[in-house]
C-alpha positions in Angstrom: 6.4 149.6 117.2 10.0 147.3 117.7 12.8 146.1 115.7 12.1 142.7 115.1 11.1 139.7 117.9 13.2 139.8 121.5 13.8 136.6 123.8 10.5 136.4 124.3 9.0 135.7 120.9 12.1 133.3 119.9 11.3 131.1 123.1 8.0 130.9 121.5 8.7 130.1 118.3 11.5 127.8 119.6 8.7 126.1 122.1 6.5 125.4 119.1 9.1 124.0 116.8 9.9 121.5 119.5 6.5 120.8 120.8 5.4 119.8 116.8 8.1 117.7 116.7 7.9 115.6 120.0 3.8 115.6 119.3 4.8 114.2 115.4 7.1 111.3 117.3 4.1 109.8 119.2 3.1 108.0 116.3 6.4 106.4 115.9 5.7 102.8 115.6 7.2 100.0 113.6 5.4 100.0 110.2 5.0 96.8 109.1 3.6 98.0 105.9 3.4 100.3 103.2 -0.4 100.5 103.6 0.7 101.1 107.4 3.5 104.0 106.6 2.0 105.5 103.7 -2.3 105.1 104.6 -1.9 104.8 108.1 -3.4 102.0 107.3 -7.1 103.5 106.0 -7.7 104.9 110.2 -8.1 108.4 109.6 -11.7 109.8 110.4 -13.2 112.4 107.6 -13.0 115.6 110.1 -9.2 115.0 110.5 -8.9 114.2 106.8 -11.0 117.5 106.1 -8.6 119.6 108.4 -5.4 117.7 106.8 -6.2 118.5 103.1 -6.4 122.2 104.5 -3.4 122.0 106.1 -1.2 120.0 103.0 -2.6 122.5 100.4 -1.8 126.2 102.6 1.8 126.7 102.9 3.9 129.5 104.2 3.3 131.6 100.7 -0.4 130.6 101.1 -0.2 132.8 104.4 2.1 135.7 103.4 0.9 135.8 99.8 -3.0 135.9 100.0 -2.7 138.7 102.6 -0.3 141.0 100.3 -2.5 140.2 97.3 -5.5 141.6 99.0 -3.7 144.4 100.8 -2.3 145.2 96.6 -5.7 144.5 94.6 -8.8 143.7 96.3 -10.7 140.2 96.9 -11.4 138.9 93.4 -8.8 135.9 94.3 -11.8 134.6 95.9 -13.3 133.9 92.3 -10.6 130.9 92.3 -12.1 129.4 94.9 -15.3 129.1 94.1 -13.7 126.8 91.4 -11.5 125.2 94.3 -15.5 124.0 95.7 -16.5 122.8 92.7 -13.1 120.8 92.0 -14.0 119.1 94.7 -17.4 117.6 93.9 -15.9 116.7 90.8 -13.1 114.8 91.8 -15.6 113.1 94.6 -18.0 111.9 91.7 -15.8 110.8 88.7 -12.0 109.8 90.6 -12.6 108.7 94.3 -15.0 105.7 93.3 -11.8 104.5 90.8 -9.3 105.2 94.1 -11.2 102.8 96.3 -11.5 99.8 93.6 -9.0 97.6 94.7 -5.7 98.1 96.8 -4.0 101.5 95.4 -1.4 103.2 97.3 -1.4 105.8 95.1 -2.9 108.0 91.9 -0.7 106.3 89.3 -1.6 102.9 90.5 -4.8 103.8 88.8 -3.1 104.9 84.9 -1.5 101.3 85.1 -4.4 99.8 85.8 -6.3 101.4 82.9 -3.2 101.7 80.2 -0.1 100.6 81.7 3.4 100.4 83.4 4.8 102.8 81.0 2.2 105.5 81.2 2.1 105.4 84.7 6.1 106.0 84.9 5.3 108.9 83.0 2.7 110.3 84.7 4.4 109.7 88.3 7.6 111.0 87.1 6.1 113.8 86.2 4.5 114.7 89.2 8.1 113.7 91.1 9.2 116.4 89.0 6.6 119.0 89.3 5.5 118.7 93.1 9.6 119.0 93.9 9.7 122.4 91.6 6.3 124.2 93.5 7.6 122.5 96.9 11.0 124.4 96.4 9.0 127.5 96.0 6.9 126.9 98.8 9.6 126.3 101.1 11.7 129.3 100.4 8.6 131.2 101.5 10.1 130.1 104.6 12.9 132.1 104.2 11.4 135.3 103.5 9.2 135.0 107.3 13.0 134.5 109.4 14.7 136.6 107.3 12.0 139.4 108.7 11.7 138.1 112.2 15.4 137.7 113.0 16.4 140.4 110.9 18.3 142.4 113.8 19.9 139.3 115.1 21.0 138.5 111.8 22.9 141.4 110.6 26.3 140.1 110.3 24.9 136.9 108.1 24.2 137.3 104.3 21.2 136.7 102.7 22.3 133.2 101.8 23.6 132.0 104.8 20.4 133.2 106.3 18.1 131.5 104.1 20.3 128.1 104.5 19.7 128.3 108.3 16.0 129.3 108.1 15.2 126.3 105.4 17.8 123.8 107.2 16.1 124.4 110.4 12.4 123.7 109.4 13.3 120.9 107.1 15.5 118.7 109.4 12.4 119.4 112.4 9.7 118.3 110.0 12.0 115.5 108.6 12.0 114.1 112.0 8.6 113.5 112.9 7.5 112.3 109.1 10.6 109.9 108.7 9.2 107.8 111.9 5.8 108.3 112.2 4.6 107.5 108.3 1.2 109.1 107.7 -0.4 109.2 110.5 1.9 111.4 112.1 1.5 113.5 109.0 -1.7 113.8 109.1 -2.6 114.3 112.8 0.1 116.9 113.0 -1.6 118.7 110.4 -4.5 118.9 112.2 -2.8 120.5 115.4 -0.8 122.9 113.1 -3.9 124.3 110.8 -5.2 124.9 114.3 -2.0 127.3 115.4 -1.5 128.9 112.3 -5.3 130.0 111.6 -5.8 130.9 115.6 -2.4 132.9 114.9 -4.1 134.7 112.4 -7.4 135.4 114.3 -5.4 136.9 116.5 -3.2 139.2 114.2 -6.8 140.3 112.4 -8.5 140.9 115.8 -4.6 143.0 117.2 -5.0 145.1 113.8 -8.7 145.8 114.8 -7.5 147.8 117.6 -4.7 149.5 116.7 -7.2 151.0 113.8 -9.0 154.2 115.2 -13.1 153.2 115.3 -12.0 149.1 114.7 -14.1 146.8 112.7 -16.4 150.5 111.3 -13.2 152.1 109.7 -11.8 148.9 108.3 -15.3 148.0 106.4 -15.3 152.2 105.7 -12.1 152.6 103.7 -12.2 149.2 102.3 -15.5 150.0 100.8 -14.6 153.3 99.6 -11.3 151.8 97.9 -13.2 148.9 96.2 -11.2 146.4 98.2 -14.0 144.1 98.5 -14.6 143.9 95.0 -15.1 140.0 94.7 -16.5 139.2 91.0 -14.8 140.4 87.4 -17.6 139.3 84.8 -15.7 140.8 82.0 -14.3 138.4 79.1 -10.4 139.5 79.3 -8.6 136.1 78.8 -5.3 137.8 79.8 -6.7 138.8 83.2 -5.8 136.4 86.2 -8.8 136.9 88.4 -12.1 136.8 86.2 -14.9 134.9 87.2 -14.4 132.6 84.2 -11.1 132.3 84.6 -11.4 131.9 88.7 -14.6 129.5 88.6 -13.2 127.3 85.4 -9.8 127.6 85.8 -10.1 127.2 89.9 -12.5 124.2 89.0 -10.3 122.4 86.1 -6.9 123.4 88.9 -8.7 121.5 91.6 -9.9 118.7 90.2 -6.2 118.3 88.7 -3.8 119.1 92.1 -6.9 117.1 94.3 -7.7 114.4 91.8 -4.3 113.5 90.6 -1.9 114.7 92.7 -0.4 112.6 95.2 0.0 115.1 98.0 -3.8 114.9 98.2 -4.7 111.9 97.2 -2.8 109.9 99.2 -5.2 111.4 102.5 -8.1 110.6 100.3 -6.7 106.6 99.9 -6.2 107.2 104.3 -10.1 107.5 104.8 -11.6 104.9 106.7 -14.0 104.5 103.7 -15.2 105.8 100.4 -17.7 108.2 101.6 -15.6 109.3 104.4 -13.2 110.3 102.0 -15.6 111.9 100.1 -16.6 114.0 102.8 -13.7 114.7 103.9 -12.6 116.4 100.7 -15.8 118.5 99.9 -15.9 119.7 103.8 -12.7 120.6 103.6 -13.7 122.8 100.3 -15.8 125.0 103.0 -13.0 125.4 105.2 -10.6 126.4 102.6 -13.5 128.9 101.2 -13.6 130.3 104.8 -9.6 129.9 105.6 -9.5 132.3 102.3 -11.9 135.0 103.2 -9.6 134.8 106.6 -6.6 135.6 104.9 -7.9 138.0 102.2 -9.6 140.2 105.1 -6.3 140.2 106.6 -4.9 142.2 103.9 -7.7 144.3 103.3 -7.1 145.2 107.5 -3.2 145.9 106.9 -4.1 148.1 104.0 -6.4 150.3 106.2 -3.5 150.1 108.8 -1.1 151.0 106.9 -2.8 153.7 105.4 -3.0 155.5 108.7 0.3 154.9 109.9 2.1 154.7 106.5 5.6 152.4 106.9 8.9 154.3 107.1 10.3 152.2 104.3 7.7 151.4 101.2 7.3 147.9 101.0 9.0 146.3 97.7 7.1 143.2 97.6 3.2 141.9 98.7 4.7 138.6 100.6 6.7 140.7 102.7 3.5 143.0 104.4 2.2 140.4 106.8 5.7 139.2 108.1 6.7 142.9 108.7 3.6 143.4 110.5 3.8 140.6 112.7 7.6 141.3 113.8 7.5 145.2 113.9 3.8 146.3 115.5 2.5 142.8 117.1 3.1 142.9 121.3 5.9 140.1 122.0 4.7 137.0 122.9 1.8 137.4 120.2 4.8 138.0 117.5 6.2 134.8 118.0 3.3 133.0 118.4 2.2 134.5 114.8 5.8 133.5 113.4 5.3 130.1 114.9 1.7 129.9 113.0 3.4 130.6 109.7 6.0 128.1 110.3 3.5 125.9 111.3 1.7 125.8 107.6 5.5 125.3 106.2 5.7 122.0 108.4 2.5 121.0 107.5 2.7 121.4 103.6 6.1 120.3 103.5 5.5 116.9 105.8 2.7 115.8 103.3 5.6 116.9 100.2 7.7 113.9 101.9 5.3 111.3 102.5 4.0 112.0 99.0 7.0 112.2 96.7 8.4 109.3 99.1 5.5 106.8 98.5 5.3 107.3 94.8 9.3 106.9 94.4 9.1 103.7 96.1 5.3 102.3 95.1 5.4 103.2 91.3 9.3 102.8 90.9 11.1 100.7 93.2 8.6 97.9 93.8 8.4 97.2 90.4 11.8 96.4 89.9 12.1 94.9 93.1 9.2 92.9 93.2 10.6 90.5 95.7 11.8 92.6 98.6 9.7 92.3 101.9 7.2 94.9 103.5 9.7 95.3 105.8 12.3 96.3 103.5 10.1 98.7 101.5 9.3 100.5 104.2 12.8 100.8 105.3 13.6 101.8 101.7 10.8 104.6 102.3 12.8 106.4 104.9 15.4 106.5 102.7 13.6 107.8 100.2 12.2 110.2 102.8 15.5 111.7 103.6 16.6 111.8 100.2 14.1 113.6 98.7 14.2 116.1 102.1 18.0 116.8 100.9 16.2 117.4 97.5 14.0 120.0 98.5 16.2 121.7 100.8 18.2 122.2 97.9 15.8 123.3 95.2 14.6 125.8 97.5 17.6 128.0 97.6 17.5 128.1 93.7 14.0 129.2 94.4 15.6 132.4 95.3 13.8 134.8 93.0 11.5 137.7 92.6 7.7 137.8 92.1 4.7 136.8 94.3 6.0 133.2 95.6 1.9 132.3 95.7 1.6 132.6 91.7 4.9 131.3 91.4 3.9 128.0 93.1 0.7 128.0 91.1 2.1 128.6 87.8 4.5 125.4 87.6 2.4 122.8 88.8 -0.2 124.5 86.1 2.3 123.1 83.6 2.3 119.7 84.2 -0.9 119.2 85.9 -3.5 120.0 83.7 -1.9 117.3 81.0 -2.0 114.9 84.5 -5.1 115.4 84.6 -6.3 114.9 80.7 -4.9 111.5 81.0 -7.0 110.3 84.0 -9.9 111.7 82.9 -9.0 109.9 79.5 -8.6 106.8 81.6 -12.0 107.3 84.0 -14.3 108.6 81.2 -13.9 106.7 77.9 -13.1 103.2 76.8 -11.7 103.6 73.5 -8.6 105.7 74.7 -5.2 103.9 74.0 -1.7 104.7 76.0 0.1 105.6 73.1 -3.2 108.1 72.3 -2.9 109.3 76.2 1.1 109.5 75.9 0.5 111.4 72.9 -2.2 113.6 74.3 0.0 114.4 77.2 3.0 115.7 75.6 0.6 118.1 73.5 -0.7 119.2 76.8 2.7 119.9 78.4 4.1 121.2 75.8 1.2 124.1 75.0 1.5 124.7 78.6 4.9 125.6 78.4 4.3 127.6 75.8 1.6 129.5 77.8 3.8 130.0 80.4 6.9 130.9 78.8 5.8 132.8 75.9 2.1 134.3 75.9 0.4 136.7 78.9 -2.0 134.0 79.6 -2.5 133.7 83.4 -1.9 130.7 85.1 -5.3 130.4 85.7 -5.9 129.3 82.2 -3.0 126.7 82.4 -4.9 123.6 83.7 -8.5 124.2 82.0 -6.2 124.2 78.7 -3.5 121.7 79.3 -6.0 119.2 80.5 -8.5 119.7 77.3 -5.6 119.3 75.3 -4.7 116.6 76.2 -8.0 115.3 76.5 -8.8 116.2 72.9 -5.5 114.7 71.1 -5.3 111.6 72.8 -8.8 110.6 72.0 -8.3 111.8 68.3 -5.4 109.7 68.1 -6.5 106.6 70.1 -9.9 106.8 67.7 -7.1 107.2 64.5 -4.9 104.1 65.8 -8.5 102.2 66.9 -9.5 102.6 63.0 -6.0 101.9 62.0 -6.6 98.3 63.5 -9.5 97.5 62.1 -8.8 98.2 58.7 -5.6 96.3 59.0 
């Protein structure tokens, strides 16, 4: 056991952060296009889009969170994720065939095409909104990782001054490569960092495999004996967050929404070379999450065996903390850097695809419309602005992220606010005719606002939050567009 990483680990850690980088600057090229900077203008193959979607939607608390929840409870998160699969079929069948009808450069595009500009400012806003509030949480998760690995060299610095260099550092590096290079160099990177950070966890698994007494046979012992791989909850407890109704619809109804309507994803789907590449893309890449989870759950089930053998000198205080500690204190150096450099690596890669994202829609579903006139070359330009604004943005809204609770469900909870009534109104758009935008509009402020409710006011798990914001919405804006629809034909 050591005190925290030694030169050794920081020159790895150092070597990675600069390697990303320089590999993310290779696809610097002048854009002459938004389809160029924000689609990579429609060249990515369906593997590297598979590997991509994996990479945007795992961030740092993705890696530090699943870990400590398994290491707390047992493996019944994976319940979600069955849903997460069947999100994905969805989204394939009922949304991607509306992406690839004409030119869209992004989700809200489609809402304008179907009820108008107004709707779509809504609906766009309100993602710029909501992905900005999760993407604060998720990049303070950096924090919590330096603040473990450097904690000796970082004695003399207060908790805020450490968390302002540990954020500053990882945003400016991943600013860099995903202000010049556009999508492509989002994307591609992604692929090379999903690669680091889940080979960086192989290896952690495989370390903590040996250090146990009898390996692989006392791991599968204890964990057995303990219940830790406990996967399905068949009971009907509405206020419990992992139940196999609440995992499988909620997971399937959360998908669909953050795959289907969010930008963050859809935006790779739009990249595909093709409809059915992008199709593929996004169910394979349902199969690698499924597996990237069992990864990371089995992870914690190994540190709770550890850890019950050699019990910590301090008690831990909180879940997202366990892994980190792990990797800094009992990991050989050289392998502890290389496992802080693979959890850094999923910060980069969530938080490049945050840019591009938040960037395209500010500038396709706001700024081109009242600046109808300006050249290709100009938008573009405009989109590295935006780039580096919105960069500043986050970097900001993750130190207010400085709070309490298991970052993972934190993440989760807010963009189950606002997306499940995101995704009412598409599927009001995609699956009936007689829907109106003042029914949708309507229908999505009943959705929001009982999901706010839910969250801020009932024990109802997050779970819940985009199965019922999105049949909300669904419900009252068809009730009303059928009301208005009879209104006008009386009159």
């Amino acid at each position: 056991m050591h005190t925290g990483l030694n030169g050794l680990d920081l020159a790895v850690v150092v070597a990675y952060l600069a390697g990303v980088t320089v590999f993310g600057l290779r696809f610097r090229k002048h854009q002459r296009s938004l389809k160029d900077y924000f689609l990579a203008d429609k060249s990515i193959p369906w593997w590297a889009l598979s590997l991509s979607i994996v990479a945007a939607e795992t961030s740092t608390l993705t890696i530090i969170s699943v870990p400590g929840l398994a290491y707390e409870t047992d493996f019944r998160f994976l319940q979600l994720v069955f849903g997460y699969v069947v999100g994905r079929v969805v989204v394939s069948v009922v949304l991607i065939p509306q992406y690839f009808r004409g030119e869209l450069l992004t989700a809200y595009q489609l809402i304008d095409r179907r009820f108008g500009q107004r709707l779509r400012s809504i609906t766009a806003g309100l993602f710029l909104i909501t992905r900005a509030a999760a993407e604060g949480v998720r990049v303070y998760a950096v924090a919590i990782v330096v603040a473990i690995a450097l904690s000796s060299m970082l004695e003399g610095m207060t908790s805020l001054s450490r968390d302002l260099c540990a954020i500053a550092i990882v945003t400016l590096l991943t600013l860099i490569y995903t202000f010049e290079g556009g999508m492509a160099a989002v994307v591609w990177t992604d692929v090379v960092q999903l690669t680091i950070y889940l080979g960086g966890t192989l290896i952690g698994l495989l370390t903590i495999l040996e250090f146990v007494p009898g390996g692989m046979g006392t791991v599968l012992s204890i964990c057995s004996q303990t219940g830790k791989f406990r996967v399905f909850d068949f009971s009907w407890n509405f206020y419990s967050t992992y139940t196999f109704w609440s995992g499988v619809i909620g997971g399937t109804f959360l998908t669909t929404a953050t795959h289907g309507t969010d930008q963050l994803i859809v935006q790779r789907l739009l990249s595909a070379r093709g409809e059915f590449q992008s199709k593929l893309g996004l169910i394979s890449s349902g199969v690698a999450v499924f597996a990237q989870f069992v990864l990371f759950l089995f992870m914690g089930a190994a540190l709770f065996v550890f850890y019950q053998l050699y019990p910590p000198p301090i008690p831990f205080t909180r879940a997202d903390a366990i892994f980190p500690t792990f990797v800094v204190t009992q990991l050989p150096h050289g392998i502890s850097g290389f496992l802080v450099s693979a959890i850094l690596a999923a910060a980069m890669s969530n938080l490049s695809a945050a840019l591009n994202s938040l960037s395209s829609t500010t500038v396709v579903d706001f700024y081109t419309r009242f600046r109808p006139e300006a050249t290709e070359q100009h938008r573009v330009r405009v989109s590295r602005v935006a780039t580096v604004a919105w960069a500043l943005a986050l970097f900001a809204l993750a130190i207010f992220a400085r709070q309490g609770g298991r970052v993972l469900e934190v993440g989760l909870s807010i963009a189950g606010v606002s997306y499940g009534c995101l995704l009412g109104v598409f599927l009001l758009g995609v699956l009936t005719r007689s829907a109106s935008e003042r029914g949708a509009t309507i229908g999505m402020v009943a959705g929001f606002l009982l999901n706010v409710y839910l969250w801020t006011s009932t024990r109802v798990p997050f779970t819940w939050y985009f199965a019922l914001g999105s049949l909300a919405t669904f419900a009252v804006g068809y009730v009303v567009s059928i009301i208005d629809l009879h209104s006008q034909l009386k009159a």
